[in-house]
FIZA-859196 format. One record per residue (C-alpha): x, y, z; residue in one letter; residue number from 0. Coordinates in nm, 4 decimals. Layout:
% residues N
X, Y, Z, a, NUM
...
***
This chain:
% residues 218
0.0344, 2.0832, -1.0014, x, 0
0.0482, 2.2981, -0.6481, x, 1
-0.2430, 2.2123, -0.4991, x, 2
-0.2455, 1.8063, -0.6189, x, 3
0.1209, 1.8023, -0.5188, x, 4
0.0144, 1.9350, -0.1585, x, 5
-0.2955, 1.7132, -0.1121, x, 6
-0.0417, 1.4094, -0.2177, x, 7
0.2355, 1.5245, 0.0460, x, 8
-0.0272, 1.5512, 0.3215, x, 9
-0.2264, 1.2192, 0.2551, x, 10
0.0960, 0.9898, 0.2105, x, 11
0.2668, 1.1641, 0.5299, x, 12
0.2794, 0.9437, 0.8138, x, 13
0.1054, 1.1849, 0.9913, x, 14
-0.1992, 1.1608, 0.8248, x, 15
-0.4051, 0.9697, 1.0503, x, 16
-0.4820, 0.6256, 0.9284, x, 17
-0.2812, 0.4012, 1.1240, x, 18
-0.0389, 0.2893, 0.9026, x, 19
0.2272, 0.2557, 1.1707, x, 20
0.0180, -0.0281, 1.3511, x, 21
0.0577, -0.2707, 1.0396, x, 22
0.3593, -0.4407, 0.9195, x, 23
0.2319, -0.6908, 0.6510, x, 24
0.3468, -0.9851, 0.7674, x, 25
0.7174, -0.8270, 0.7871, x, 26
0.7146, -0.9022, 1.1498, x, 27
0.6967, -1.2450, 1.0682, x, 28
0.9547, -1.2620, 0.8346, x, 29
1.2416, -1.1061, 1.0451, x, 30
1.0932, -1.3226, 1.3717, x, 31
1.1584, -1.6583, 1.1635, x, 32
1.4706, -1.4878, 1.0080, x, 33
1.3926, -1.4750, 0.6904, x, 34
1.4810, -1.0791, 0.7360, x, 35
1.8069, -1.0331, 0.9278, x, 36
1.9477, -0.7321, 0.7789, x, 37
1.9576, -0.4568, 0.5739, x, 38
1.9987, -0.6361, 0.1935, x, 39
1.7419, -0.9135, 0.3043, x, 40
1.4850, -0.5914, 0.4028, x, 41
1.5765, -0.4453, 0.0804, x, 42
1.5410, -0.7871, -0.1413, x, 43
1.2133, -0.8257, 0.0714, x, 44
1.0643, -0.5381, -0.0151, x, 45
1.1920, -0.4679, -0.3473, x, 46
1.0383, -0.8628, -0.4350, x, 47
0.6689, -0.6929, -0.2984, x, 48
0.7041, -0.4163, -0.5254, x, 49
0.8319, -0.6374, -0.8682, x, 50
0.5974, -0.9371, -0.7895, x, 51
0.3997, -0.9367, -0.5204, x, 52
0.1393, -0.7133, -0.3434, x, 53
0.2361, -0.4040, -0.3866, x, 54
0.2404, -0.4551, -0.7666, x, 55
-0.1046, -0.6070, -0.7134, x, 56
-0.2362, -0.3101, -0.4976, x, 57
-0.0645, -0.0629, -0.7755, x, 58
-0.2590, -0.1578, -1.0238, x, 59
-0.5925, -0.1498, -0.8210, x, 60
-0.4731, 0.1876, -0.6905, x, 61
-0.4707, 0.3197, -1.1010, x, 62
-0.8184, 0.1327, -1.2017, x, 63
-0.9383, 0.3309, -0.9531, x, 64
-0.8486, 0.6228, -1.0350, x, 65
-0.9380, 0.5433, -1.3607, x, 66
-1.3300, 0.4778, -1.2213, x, 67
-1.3873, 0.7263, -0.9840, x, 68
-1.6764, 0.8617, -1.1316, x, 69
-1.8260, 0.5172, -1.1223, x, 70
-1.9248, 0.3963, -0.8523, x, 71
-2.0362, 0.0209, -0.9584, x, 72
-1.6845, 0.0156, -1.1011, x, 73
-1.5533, 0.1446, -0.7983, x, 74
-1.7557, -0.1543, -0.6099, x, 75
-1.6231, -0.3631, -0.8405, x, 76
-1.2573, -0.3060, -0.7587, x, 77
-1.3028, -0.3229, -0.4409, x, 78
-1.4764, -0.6752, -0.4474, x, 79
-1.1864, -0.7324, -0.6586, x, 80
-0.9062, -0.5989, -0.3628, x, 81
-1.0652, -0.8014, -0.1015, x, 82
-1.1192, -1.1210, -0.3178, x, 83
-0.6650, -1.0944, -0.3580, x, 84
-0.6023, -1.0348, -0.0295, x, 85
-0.4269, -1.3862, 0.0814, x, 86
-0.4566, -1.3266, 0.4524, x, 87
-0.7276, -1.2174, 0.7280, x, 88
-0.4560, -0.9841, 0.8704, x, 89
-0.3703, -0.8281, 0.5523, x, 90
-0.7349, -0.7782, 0.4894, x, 91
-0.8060, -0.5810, 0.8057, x, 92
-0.5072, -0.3661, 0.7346, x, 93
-0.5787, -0.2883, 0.3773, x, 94
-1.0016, -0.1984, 0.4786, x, 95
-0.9335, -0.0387, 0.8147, x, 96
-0.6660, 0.1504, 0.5964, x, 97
-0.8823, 0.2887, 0.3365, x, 98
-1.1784, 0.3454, 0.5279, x, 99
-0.9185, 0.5779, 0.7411, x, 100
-0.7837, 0.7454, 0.4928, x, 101
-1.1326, 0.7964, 0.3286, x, 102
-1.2442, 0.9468, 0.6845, x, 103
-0.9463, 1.1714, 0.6965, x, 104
-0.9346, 1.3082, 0.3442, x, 105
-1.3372, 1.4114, 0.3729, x, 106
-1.1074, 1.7531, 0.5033, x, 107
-1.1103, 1.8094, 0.1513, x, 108
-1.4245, 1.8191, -0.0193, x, 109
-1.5837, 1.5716, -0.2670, x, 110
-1.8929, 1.3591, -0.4450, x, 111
-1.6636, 1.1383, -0.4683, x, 112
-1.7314, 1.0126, -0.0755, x, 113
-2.0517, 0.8950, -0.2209, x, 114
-1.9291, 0.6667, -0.4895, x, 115
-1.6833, 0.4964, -0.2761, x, 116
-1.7574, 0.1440, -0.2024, x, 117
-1.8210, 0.0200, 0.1844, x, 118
-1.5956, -0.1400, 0.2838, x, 119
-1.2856, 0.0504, 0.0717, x, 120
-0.9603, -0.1224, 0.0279, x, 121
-0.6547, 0.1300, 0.0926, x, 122
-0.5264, 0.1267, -0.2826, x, 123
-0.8951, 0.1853, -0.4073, x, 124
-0.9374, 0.4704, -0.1614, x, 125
-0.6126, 0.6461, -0.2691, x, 126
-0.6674, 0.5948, -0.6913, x, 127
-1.0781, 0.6943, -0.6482, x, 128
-1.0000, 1.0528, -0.4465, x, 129
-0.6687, 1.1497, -0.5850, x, 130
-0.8388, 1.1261, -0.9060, x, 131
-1.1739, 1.3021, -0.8128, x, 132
-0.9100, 1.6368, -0.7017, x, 133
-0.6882, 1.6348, -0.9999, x, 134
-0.3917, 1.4736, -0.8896, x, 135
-0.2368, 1.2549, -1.1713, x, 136
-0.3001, 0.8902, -1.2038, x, 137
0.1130, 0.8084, -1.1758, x, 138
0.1917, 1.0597, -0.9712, x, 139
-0.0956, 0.9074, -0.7206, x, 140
0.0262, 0.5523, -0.7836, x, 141
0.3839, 0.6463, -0.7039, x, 142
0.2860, 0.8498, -0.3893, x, 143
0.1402, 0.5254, -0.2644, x, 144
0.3860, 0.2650, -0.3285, x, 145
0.6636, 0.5670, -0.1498, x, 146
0.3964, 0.5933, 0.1297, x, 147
0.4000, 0.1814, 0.1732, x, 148
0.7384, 0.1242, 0.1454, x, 149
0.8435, 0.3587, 0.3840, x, 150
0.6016, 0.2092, 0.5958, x, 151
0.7968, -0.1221, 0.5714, x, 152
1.1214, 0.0440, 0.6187, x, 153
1.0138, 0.1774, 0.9316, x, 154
0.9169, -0.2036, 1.0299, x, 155
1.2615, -0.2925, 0.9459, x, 156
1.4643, -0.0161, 1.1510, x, 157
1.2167, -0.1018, 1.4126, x, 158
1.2470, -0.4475, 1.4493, x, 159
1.5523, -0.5965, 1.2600, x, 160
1.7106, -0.3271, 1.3213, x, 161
1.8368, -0.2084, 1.0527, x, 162
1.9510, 0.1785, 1.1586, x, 163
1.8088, 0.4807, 1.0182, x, 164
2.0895, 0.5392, 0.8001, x, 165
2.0436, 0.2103, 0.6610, x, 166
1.6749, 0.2620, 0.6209, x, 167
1.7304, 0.5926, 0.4221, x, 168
1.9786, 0.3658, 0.1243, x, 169
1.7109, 0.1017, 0.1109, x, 170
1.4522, 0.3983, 0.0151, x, 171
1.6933, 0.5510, -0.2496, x, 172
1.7880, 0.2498, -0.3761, x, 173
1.4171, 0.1445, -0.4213, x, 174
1.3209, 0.4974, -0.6062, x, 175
1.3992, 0.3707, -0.9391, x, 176
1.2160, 0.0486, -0.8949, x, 177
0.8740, 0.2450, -0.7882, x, 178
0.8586, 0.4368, -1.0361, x, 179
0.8812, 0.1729, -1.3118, x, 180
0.6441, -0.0313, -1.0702, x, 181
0.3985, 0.3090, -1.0932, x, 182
0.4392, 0.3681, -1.4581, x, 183
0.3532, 0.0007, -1.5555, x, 184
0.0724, -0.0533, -1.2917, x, 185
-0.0789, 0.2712, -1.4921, x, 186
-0.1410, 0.0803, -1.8237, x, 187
-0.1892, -0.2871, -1.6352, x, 188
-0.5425, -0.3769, -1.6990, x, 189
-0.7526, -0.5794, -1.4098, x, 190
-0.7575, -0.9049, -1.6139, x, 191
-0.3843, -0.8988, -1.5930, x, 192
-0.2674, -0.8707, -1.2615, x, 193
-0.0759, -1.1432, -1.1213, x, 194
0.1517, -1.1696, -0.8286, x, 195
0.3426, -1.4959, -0.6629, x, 196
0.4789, -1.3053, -0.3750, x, 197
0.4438, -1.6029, -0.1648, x, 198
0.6715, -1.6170, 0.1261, x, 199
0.5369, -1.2874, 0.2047, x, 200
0.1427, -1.4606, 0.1919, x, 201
0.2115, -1.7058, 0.4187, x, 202
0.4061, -1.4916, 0.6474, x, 203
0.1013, -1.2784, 0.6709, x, 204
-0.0788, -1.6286, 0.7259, x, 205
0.1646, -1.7036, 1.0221, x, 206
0.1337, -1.3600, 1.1721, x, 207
-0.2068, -1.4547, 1.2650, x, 208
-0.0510, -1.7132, 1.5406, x, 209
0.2265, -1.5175, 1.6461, x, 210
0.2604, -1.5525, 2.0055, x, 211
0.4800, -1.2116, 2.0842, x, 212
0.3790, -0.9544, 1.8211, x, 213
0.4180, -0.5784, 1.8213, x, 214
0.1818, -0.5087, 1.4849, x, 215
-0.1262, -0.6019, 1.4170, x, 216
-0.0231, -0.7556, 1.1056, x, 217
***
């Protein structure tokens, strides 16, 4: 488990370079209208993302890709799939420019899987399809991501709320247990079932799009 446990720390780091820290996915929105004020309405925010909404959405695209990356006409079809959810043109930019990023980025490491990887490549698909194609476990891949994402949002939060750093660090503690059921159910969700109604966060990606004074692109 060394070497998939190293890849995993080094692609989900927010150093590796794929812009992640430009995006907030629609979270600006929702502490500029108030709808995020403080540290238990950041936490119910992103804890509702993980449970219903997108993240559990991008989860389970993140494990059928892993599942198909030896295919790449399943891969394609994913993808297709990925874009097709995505309830915002924000939120789509953030989740292509992401993948195609981290796709760049990770070519430090070797692959055919490069070639089977669909143009353009949704963030989730990206991670699933090349953790798979070097060994790194399907959950432990899935879990890596939703940690990577939600830290992302955290940062968002301290940023912008704020929150506090000390703050930010209980929110990610508290939210350990919940992504790792999250991870371990996305692994054995099939395509035909996913389902999310994480709504307020849909339109506030929707709003984002007018925002007059905005510090992330989404």
């Amino acid at each position: 488990m060394s070497a998939p446990l190293q890849k995993l720390l080094a692609w989900l780091s927010p150093a590796f370079p794929i812009g992640a820290f430009a995006w907030s996915a629609g979270l600006e929105s929702a502490i500029a209208e108030g709808a995020v004020s403080d540290s238990a309405t950041t936490r119910n925010w992103i804890e509702t993302a993980l449970r219903v909404g997108g993240l559990r959405t991008d989860a389970t695209l993140c494990a059928r890709a892993w599942d198909a990356a030896a295919r790449a006409e399943d891969l394609a079809a994913i993808a297709d799939l990925a874009i097709a959810l995505v309830p915002a043109a924000e939120r789509l930019a953030e989740t292509i420019a992401m993948g195609e990023a981290f796709a760049t980025a990770a070519r430090a490491w070797p692959s055919d899987v490069f070639a089977r990887l669909p143009r353009p490549c949704p963030y989730p698909v990206a991670v699933g399809a090349i953790g798979a194609a070097h060994d790194v476990p399907r959950e432990a891949a899935i879990t890596a991501f939703l940690a990577a994402t939600v830290h992302g949002q955290i940062s968002v939060a301290v940023r912008l709320v704020p929150i506090g750093q000390t703050d930010g660090l209980r929110i990610l503690a508290a939210l350990e247990p919940v992504i790792a059921e999250i991870a371990a159910e996305a692994a054995a969700t099939a395509l035909d079932d996913i389902g999310a109604m994480g709504y307020a966060a849909d339109i506030a990606q929707m709003r984002h799009e007018t925002q007059t004074t905005r510090i992330f692109r989404s």
